[in-house]
MMTF fields as JSON, N, C-alpha, C and O atoms, coordinates in Angstrom:
{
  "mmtfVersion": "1.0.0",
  "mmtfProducer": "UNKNOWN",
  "numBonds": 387,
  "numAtoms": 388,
  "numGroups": 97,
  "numChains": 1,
  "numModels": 1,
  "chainsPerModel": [1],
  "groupsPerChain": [97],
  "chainIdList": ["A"],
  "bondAtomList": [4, 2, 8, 6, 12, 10, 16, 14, 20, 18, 24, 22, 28, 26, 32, 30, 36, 34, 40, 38, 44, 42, 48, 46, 52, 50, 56, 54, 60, 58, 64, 62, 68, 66, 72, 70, 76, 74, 80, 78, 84, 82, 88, 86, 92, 90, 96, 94, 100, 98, 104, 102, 108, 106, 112, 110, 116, 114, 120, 118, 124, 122, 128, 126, 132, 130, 136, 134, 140, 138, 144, 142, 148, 146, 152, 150, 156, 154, 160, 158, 164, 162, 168, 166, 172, 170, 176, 174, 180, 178, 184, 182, 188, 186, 192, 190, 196, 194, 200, 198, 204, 202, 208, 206, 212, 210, 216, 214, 220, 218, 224, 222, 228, 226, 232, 230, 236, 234, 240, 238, 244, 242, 248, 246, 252, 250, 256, 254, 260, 258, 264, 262, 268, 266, 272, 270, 276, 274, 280, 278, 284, 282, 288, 286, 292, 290, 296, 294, 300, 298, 304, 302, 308, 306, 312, 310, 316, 314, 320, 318, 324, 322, 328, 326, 332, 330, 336, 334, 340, 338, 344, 342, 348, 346, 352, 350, 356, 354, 360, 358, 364, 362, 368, 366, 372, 370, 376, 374, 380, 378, 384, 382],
  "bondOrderList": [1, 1, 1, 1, 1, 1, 1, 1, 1, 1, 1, 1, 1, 1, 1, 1, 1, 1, 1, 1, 1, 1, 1, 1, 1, 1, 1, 1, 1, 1, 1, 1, 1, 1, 1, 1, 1, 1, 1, 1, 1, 1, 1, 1, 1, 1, 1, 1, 1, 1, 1, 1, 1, 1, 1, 1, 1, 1, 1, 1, 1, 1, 1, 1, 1, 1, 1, 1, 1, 1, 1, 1, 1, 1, 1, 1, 1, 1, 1, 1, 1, 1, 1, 1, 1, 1, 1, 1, 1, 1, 1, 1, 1, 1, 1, 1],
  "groupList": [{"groupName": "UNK", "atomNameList": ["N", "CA", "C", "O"], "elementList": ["N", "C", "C", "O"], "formalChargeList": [0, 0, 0, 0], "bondAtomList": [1, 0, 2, 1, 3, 2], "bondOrderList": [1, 1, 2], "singleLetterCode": "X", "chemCompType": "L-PEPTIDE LINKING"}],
  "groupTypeList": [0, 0, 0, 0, 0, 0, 0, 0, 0, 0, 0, 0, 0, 0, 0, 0, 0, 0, 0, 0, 0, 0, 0, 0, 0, 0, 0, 0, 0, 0, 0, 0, 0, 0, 0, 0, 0, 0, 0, 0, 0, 0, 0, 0, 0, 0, 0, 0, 0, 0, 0, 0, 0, 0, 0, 0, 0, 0, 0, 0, 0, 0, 0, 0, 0, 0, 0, 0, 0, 0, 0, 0, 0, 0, 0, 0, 0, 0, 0, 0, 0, 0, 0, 0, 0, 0, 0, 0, 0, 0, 0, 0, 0, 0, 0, 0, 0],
  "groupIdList": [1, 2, 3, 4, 5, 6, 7, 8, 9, 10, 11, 12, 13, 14, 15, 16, 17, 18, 19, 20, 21, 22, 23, 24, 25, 26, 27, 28, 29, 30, 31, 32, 33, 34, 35, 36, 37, 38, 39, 40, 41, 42, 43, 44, 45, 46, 47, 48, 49, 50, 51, 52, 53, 54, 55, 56, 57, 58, 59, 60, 61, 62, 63, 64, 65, 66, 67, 68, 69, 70, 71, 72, 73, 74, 75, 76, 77, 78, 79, 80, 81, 82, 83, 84, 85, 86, 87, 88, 89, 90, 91, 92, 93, 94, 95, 96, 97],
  "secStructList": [7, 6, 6, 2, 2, 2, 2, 2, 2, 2, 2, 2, 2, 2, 1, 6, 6, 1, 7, 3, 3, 3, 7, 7, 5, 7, 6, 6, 1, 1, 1, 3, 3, 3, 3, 3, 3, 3, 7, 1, 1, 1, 1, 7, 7, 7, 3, 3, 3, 3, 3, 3, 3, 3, 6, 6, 3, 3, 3, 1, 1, 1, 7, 7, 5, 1, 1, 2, 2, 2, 2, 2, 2, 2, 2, 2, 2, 2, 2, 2, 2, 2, 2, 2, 2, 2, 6, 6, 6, 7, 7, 7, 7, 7, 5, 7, 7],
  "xCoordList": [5.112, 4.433, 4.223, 3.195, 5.437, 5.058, 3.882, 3.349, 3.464, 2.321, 1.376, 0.491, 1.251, -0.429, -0.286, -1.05, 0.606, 0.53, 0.4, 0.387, 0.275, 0.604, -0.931, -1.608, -1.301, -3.092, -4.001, -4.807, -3.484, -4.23, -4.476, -5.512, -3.329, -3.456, -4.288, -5.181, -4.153, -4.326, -6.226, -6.923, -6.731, -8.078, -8.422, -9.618, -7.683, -8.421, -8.916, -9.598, -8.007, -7.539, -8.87, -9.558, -9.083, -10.313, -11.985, -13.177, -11.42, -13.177, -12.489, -12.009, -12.521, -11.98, -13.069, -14.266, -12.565, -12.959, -13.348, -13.934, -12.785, -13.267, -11.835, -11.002, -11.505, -10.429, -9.987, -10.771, -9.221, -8.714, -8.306, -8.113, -8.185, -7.724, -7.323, -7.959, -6.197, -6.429, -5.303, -4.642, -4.961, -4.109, -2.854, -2.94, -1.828, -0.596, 0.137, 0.208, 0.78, 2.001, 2.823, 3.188, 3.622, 4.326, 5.807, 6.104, 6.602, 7.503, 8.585, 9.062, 8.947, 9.85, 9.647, 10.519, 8.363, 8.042, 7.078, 6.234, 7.442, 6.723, 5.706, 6.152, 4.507, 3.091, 2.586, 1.863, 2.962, 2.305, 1.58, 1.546, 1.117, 0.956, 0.788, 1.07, 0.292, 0.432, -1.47, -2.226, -1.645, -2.612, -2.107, -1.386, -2.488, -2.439, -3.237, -4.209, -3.415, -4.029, -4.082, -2.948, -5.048, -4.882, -6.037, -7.065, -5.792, -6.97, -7.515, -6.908, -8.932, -9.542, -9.321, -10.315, -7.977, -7.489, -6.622, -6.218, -6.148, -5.581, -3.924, -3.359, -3.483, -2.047, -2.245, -3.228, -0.823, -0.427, 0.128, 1.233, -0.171, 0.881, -0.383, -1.608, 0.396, -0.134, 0.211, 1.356, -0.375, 0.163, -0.113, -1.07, 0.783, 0.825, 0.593, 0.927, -0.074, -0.545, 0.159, -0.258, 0.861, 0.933, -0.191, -0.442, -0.75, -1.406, -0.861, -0.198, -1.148, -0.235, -1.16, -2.317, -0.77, -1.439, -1.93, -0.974, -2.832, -2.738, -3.652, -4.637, -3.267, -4.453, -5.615, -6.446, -6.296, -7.219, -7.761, -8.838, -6.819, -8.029, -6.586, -5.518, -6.871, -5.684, -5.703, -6.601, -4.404, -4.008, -3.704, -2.565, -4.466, -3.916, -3.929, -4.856, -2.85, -2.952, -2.893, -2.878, -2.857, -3.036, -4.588, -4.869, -5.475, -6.81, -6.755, -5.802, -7.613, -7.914, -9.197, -10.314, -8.907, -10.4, -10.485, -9.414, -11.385, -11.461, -11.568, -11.502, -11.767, -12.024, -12.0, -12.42, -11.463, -11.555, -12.923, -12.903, -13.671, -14.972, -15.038, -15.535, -14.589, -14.055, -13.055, -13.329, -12.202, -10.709, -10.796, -9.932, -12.098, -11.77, -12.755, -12.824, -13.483, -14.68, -13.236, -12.83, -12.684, -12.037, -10.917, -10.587, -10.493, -9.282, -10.287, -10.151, -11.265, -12.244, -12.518, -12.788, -12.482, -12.959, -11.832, -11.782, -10.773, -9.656, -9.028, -8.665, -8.931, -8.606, -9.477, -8.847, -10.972, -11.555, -11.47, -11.67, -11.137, -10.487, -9.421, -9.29, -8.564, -7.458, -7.452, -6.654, -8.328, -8.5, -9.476, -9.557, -10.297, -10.619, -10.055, -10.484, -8.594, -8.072, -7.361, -7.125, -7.115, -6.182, -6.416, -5.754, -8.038, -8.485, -8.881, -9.314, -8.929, -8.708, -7.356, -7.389, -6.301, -5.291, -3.72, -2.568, -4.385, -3.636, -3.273, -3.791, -1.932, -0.906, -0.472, 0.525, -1.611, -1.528, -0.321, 0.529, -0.374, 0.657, 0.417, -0.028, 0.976, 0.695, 1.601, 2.577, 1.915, 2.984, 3.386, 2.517, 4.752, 4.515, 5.842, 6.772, 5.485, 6.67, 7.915, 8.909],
  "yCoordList": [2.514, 2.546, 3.991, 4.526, 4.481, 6.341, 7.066, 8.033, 6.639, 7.316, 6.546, 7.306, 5.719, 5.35, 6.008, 6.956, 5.716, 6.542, 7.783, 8.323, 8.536, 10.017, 10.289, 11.277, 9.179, 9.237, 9.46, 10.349, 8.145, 7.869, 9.136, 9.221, 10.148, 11.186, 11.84, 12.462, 11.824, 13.757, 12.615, 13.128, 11.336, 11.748, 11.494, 11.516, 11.3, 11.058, 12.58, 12.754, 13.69, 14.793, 15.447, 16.078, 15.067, 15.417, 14.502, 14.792, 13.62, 13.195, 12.736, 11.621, 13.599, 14.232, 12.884, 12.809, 12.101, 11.367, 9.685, 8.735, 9.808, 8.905, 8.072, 8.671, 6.334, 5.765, 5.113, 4.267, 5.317, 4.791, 3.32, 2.809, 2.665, 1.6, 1.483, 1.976, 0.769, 0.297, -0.775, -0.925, -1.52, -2.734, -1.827, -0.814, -2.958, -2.83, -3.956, -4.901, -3.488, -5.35, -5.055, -3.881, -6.198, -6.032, -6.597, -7.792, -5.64, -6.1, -6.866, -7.887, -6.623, -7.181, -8.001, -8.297, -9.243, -10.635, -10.702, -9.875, -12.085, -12.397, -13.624, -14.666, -13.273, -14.272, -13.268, -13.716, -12.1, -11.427, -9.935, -9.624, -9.357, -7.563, -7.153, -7.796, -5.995, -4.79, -4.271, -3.52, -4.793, -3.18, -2.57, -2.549, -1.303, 0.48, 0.875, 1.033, 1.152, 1.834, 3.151, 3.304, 4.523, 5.285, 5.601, 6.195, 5.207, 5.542, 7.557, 8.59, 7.131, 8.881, 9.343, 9.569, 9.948, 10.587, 11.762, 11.601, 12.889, 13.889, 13.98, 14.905, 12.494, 12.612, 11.965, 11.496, 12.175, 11.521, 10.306, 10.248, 9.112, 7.854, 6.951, 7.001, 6.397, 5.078, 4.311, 4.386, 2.574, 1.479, 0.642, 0.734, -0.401, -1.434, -2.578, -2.632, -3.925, -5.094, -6.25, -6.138, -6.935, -8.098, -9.052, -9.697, -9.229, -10.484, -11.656, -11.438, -12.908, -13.793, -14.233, -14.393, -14.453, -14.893, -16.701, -17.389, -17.265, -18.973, -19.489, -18.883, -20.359, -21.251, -21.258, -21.231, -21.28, -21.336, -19.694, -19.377, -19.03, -17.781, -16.703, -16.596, -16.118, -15.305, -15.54, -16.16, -14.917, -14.953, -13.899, -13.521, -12.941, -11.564, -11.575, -11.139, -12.095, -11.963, -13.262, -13.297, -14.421, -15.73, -16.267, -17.347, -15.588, -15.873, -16.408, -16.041, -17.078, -17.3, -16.989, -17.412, -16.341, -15.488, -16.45, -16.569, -16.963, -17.539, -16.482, -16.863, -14.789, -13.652, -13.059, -13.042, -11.772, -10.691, -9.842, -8.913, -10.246, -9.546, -10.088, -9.423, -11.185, -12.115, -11.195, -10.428, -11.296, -10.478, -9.273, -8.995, -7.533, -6.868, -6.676, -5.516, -7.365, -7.895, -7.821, -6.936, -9.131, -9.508, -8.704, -8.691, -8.115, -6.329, -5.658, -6.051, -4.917, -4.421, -4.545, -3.521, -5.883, -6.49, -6.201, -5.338, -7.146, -7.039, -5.451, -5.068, -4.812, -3.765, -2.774, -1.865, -3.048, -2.575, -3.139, -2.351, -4.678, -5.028, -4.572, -4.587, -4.097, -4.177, -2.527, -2.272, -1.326, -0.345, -0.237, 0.845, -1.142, -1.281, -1.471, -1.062, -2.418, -2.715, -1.75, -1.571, -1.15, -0.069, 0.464, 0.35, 1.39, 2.224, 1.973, 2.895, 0.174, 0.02, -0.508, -1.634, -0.012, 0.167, -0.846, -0.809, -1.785, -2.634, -1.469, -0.441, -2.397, -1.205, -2.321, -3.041, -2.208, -3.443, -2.98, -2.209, -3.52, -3.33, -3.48, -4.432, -1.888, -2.156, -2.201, -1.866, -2.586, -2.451, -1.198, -0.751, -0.518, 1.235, 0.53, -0.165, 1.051, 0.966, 2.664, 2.652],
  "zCoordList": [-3.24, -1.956, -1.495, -1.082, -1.664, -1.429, -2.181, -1.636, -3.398, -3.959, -3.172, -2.778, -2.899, -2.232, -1.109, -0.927, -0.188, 0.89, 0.917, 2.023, -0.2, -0.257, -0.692, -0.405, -1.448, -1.921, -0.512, -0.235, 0.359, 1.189, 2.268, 2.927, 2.358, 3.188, 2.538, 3.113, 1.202, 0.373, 0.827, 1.702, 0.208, 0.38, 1.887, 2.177, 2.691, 4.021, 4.964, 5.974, 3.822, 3.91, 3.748, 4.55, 2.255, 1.794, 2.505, 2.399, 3.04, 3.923, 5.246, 5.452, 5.947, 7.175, 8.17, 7.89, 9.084, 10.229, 9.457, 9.976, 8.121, 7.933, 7.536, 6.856, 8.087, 7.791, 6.285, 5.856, 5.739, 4.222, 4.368, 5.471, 3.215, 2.725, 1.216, 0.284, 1.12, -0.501, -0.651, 0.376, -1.673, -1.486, -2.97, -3.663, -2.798, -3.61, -3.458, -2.672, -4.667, -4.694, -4.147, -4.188, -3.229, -2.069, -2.919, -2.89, -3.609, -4.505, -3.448, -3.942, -2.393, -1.573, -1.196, -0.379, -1.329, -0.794, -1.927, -2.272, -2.531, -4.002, -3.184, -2.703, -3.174, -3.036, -1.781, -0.892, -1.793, -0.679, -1.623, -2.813, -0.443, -1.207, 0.115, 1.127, 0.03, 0.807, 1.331, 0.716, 2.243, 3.024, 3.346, 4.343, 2.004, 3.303, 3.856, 3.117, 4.805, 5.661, 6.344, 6.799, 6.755, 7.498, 8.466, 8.142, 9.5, 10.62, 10.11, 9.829, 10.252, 10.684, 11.388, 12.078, 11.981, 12.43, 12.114, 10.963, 12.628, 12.565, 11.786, 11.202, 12.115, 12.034, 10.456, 9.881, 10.047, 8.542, 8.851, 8.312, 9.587, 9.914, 8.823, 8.721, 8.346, 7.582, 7.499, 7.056, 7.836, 8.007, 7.175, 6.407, 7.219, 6.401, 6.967, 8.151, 6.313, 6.868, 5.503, 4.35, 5.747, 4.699, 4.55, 5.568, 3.755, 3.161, 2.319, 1.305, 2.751, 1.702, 0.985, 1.373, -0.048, -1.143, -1.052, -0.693, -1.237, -0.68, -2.031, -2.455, -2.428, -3.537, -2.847, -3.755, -1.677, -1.591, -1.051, -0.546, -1.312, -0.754, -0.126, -0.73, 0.986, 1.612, 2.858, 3.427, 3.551, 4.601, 5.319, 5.042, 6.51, 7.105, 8.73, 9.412, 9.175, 10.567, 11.292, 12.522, 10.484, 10.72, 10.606, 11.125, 9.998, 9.813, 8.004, 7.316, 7.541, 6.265, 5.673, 5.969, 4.965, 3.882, 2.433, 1.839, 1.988, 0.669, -0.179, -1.348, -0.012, -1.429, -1.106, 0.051, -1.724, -1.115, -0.489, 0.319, -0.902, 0.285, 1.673, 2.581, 1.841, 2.918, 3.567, 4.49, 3.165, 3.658, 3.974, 4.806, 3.419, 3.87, 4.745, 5.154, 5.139, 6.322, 7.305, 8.058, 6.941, 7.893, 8.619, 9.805, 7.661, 8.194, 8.63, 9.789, 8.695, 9.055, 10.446, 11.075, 11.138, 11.899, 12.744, 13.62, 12.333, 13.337, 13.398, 14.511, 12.612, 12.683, 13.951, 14.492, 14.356, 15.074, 16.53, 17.455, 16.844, 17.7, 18.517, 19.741, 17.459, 18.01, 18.499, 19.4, 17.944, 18.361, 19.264, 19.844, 19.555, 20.886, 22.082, 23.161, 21.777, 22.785, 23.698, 24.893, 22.349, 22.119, 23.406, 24.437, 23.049, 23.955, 24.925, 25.617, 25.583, 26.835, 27.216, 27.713, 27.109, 27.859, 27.209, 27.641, 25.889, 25.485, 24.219, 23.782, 23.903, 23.104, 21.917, 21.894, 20.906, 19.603, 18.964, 19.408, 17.945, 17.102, 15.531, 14.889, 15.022, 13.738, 13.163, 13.834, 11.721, 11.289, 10.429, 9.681, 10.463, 9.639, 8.772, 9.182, 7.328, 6.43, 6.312, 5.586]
}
């Protein structure tokens, strides 16, 4: 998990305002994995999102995606929500490993 996170800075580093993503196996819960994440921002914090794995598709947040083009629509989405909220006055919650 430390090398992606360490990726995700060095290129967010390198394309400056723009936010990262990338997935990993979540060795500590077997039928799940890992979103990393780093907002385009200034700081080095990078977060993590569980996804569960489901026979019919995935699971992130209590929503269901049938594929992954589905799913990173769908992080995409909520992820912009919730930094909306953000910036009107609600205090979301992400998760940091």
């Amino acid at each position: 998990m430390n090398d992606t996170k360490d990726w995700l800075v060095r290129y967010s580093k390198a394309n400056k305002n723009r936010s990262t993503y990338c997935f990993c196996y979540n060795h500590r819960a077997p039928g799940y994995f890992c979103l990393v994440f780093k907002l385009g921002d200034k700081t080095d914090k990078t977060y993590v999102w569980n996804i569960k794995v489901l026979p019919t598709g995935y699971q992130l947040n209590k929503n269901t995606y049938p594929d992954m083009v589905h799913l990173c629509n769908g992080f995409k989405k909520l992820l912009q929500n919730q930094l909306s909220k953000k910036s009107n006055g609600y205090t979301g919650t992400y998760s940091r490993y």
